[in-house]
C-alpha positions in Angstrom: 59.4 -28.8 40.4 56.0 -26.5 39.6 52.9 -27.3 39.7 52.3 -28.8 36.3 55.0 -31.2 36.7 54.1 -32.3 40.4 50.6 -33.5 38.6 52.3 -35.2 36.0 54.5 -37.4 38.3 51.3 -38.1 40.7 49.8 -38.7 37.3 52.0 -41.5 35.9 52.3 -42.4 39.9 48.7 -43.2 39.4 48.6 -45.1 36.5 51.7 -47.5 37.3 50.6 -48.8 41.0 47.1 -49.1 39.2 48.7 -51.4 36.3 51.1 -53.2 38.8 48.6 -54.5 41.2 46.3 -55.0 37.8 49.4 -57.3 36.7 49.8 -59.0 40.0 46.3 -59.4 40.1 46.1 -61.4 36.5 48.9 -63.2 37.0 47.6 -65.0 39.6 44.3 -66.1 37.2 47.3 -66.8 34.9 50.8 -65.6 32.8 48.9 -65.5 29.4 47.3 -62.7 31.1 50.3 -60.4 31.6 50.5 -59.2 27.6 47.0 -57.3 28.6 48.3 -55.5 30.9 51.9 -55.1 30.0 50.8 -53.9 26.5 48.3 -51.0 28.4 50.9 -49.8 30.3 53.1 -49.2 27.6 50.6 -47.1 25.9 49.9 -45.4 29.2 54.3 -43.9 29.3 54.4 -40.6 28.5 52.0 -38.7 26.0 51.4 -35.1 25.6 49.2 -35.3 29.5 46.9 -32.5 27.9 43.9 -33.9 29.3 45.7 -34.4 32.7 46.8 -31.0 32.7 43.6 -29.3 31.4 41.8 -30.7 34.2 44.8 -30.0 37.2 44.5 -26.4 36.2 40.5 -25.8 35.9 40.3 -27.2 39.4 43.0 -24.6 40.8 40.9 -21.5 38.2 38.0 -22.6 40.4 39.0 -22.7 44.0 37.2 -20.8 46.4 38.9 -18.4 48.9 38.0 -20.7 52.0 40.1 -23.6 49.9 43.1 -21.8 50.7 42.8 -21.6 53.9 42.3 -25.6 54.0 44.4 -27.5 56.4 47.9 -29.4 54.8 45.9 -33.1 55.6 43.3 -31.3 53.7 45.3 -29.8 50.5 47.2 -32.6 50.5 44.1 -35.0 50.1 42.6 -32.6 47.4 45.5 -33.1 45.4 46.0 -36.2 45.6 42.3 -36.6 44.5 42.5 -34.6 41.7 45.5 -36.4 40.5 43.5 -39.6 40.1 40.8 -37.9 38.7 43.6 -36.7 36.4 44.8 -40.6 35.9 41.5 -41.4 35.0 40.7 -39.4 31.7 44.3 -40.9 31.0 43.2 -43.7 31.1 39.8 -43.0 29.3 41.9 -41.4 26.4 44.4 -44.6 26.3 40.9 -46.9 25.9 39.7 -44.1 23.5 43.5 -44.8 20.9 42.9 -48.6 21.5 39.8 -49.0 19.9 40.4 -45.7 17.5 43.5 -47.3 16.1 41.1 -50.6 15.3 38.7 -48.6 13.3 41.0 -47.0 11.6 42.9 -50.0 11.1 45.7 -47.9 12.1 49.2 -49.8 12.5 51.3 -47.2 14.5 50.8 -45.1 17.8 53.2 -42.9 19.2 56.1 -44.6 16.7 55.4 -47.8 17.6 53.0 -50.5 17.3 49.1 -50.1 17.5 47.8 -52.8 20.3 46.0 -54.4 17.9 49.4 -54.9 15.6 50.7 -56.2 19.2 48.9 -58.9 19.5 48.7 -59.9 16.6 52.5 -60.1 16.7 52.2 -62.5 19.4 49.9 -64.6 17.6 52.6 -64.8 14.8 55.4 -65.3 17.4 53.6 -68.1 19.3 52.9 -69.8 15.6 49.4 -70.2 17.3 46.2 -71.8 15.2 43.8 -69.6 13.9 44.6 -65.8 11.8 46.5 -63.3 13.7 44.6 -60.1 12.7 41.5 -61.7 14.3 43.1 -62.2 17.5 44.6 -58.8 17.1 41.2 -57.6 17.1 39.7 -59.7 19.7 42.7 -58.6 21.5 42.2 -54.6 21.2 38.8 -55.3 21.5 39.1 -56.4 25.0 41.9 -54.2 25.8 40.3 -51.2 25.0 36.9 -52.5 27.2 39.1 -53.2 29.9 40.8 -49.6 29.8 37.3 -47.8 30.1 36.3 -50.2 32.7 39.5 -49.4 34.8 39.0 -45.4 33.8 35.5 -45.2 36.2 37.5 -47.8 38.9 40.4 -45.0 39.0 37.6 -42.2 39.0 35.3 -43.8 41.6 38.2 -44.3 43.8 39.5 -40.8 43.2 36.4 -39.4 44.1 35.8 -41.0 47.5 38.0 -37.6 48.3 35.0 -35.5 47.5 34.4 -32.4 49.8 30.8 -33.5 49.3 28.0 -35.6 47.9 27.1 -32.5 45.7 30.6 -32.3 43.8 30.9 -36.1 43.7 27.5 -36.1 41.4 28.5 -33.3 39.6 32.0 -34.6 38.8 30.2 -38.1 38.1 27.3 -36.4 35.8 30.5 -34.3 33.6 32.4 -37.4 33.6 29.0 -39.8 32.1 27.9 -37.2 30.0 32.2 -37.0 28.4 31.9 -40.9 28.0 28.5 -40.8 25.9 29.4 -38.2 23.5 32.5 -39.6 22.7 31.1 -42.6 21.6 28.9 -41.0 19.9 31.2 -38.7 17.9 32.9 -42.2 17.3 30.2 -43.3 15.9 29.8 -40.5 13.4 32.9 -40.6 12.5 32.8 -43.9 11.6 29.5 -43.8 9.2 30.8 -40.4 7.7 33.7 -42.7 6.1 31.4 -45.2 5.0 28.6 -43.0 3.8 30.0 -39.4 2.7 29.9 -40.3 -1.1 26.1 -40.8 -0.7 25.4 -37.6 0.9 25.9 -34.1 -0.6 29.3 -32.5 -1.1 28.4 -29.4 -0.1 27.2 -31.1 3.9 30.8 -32.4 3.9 32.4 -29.3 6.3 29.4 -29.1 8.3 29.6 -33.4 8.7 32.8 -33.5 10.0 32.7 -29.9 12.3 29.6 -32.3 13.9 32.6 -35.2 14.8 34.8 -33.0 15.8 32.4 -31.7 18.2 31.9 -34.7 19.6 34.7 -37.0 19.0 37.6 -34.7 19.9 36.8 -31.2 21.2 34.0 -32.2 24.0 36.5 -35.2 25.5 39.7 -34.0 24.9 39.3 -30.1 26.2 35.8 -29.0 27.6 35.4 -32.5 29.6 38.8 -31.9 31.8 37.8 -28.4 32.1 34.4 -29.2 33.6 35.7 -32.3 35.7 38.5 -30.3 37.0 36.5 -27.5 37.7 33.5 -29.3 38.8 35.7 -31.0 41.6 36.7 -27.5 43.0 32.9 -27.0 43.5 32.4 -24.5 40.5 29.3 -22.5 39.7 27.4 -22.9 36.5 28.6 -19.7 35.6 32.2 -21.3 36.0 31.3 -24.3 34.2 30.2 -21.9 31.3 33.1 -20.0 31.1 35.4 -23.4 30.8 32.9 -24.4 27.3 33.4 -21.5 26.2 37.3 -21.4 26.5 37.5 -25.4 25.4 35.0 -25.6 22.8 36.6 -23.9 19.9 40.4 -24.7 21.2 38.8 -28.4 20.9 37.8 -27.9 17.9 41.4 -26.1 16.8 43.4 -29.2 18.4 42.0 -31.8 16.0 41.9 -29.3 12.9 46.1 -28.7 13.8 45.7 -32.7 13.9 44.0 -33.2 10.7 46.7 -30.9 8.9 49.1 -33.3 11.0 47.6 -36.4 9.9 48.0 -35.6 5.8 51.6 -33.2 5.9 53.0 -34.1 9.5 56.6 -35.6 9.6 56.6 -39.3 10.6 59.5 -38.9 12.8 57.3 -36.0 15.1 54.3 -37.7 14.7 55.1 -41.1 14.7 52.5 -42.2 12.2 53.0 -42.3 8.7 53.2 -39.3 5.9 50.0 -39.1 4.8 47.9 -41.6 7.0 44.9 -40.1 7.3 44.7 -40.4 3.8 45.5 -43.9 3.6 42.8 -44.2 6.3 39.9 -42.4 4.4 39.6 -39.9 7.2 36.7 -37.5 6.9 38.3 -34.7 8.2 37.6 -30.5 7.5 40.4 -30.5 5.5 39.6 -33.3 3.4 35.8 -32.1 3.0 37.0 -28.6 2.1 39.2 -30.2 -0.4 36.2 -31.9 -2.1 34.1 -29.0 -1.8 36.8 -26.6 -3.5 37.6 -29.4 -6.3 34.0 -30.0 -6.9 33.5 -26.3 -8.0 37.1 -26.3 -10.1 37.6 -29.7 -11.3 35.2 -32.2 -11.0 37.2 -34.2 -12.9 40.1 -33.8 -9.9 37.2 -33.5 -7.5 36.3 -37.1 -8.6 40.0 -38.7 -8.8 40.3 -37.1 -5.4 37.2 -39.3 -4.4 38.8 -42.8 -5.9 42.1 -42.1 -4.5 40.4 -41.7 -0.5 38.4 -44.5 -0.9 40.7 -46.8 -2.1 42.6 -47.5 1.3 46.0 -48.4 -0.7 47.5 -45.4 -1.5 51.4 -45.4 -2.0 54.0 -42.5 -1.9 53.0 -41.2 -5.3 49.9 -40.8 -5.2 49.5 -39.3 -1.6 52.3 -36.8 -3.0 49.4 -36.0 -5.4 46.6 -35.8 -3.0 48.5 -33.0 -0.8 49.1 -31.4 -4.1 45.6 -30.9 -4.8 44.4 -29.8 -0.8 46.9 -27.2 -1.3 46.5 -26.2 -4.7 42.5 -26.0 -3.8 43.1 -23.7 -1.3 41.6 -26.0 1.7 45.2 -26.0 3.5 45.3 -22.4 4.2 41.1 -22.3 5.1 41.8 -24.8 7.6 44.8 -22.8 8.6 42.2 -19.4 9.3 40.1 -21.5 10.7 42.4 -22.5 13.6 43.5 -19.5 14.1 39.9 -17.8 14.3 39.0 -20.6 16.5 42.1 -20.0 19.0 41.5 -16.2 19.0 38.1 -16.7 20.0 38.9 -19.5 22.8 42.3 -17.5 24.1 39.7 -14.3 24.1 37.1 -16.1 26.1 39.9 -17.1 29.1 41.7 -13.3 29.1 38.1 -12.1 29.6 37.2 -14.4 32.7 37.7 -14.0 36.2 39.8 -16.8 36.6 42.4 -16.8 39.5 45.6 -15.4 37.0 48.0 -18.2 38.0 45.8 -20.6 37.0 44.8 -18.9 34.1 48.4 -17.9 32.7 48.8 -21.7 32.9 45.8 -22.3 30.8 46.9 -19.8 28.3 50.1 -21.4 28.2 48.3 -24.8 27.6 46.2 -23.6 24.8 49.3 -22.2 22.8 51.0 -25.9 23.4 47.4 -27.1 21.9 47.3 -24.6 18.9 51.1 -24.9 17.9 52.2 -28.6 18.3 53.9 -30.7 15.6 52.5 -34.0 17.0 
């Protein structure tokens, strides 16, 4: 077994004696509990563990010499620390899909159903009183709360390993500063769907790069970086080198996942052709699209518009939308642009002074990032 797949079983480890002794624990308040915790450790199987993995390997990159030299009681206790720090951006990202999935009023994740779509299947199958997509809501709601709460409780417990009170507040200042600009990118993301067709066409690209930023590329690659590396005592020089390397492979991850969201296949995906369309998604892509139509065809520029804010799109018509992000040119821009992006990101690691184990598995990591189907 290497390396990468050690971390993953001590990640999933991690995760299940967590939920278990969560379960036991509930079940003793009461069994109506168990759906809480069964339902978040369903979402918690399996995954694509970049976030695990991202963080595994910046804390190996960043090792000193006198690590190595470390006692096996020692070693053995770093890794087993870094594996829960690991377990808990897992579970950070999980809460992150709960409450995303709600917003986006989202039914499916990973192929099956969202946890709001969970429970409100229970409330149907229990025939209890009241409307089942409110529960589902309160449900998620709750969930997804619960999730974050349980993400620092894995973290703080992860880092009573620390070498040192110094990395413990650096690892605990990366790992605040990861949970407030998500929620802030969320945020952004969530007013840019209400209030794009009030602002100009031409801020559109610049809009969404800005929820990228902060949504997706800060939490989902530079914040494992800097945890992972943070935790191996790194230098700011270190640190630097890590945003530099995640920052625009970030930024390529969710542009690969916009493309995925409108021309992805359902059965790779496991969300359906064309959601983000249905959704009303601001992405680059869809803002690109806008801002080509608007010069060619306002007229298809404004049909474009309706169709995206109209939340009930069927086959058809998002067969005509895809038409006119191709046709516009805003599929093969997007295309550039994640390619531009990953040179300069995969540039940025050759050029460090990483240790080159750690660093060929980073590379290897980023071309998983740039090339996936799902």
């Amino acid at each position: 077994m290497n390396y990468s797949e050690n971390v993953l079983v001590q990640v999933q480890t991690n995760l299940d004696n967590f939920c278990i002794k969560q379960r036991n624990d509930f079940e003793a308040i009461s069994t109506d509990l168990i759906p809480v915790v069964d339902y978040t450790q369903s979402l918690l199987q399996g995954g694509k563990r970049f976030r695990a993995l991202f963080c595994y390997w910046a804390w190996r990159a960043s090792l000193s010499e006198s690590s190595y030299h470390q006692s096996e009681q020692e070693v053995n206790e770093s890794e087993q620390a870094i594996a829960g720090i690991a377990a808990s951006l897992e579970m950070f990202h999980a809460a992150a899909l709960v409450h995303d999935d709600l917003l986006d009023q989202s039914d499916t994740r990973r192929g099956a159903p969202a946890i709001h779509k969970r429970f409100e299947s229970l409330h149907q199958e229990k025939q209890w009183a009241g409307a089942p997509e409110r529960f589902g809501v309160a449900g998620s709601v709750l969930v997804g709360d619960l999730m974050l709460g349980w993400s620092s409780e894995i973290f703080g417990n992860a880092l009573l390993h620390s070498p040192n009170r110094e990395i413990e507040s650096a690892c605990r200042d990366e790992f605040s500063l990861m949970r407030v600009e998500v929620m802030a990118g969320q945020y952004l993301d969530v007013l840019e769907e209400n209030a794009a067709t009030t602002r100009p066409v031409k801020e559109g690209v610049g809009r969404a790069e800005k929820v990228i930023l902060y949504k997706t590329a800060k939490y989902s690659i530079e914040a494992p970086l800097r945890i992972g590396a943070a935790f191996a005592g790194a230098d700011q020089s270190t640190l630097n080198v890590f945003t530099q390397f995640g920052i625009p492979l970030g930024i390529a991850f969710q542009l690969r996942d916009d493309i995925l969201g409108v021309f992805g296949d359902p059965s790779v995906t496991g969300k359906p052709a064309g959601d983000d369309l249905r959704e009303g998604k601001r992405t680059v892509l869809v803002a690109l699209t806008k801002e080509a139509l608007t010069e060619q065809s306002p007229s298809m520029a404004n049909s474009f518009e309706e169709l995206l804010t109209s939340r009930e799109l069927d086959a058809q018509q998002i067969a005509f939308m895809q038409k006119l992000i191709q046709e516009s040119g805003a599929l093969e821009k997007t295309e550039r642009m994640i390619t531009e992006l990953a040179d300069r990101s995969l540039d940025s690691l050759e050029s460090s002074s990483l240790e080159e184990t750690a660093k060929s598995a980073l590379m290897a990591l980023a071309l998983k990032v740039i090339n996936r189907d799902a």
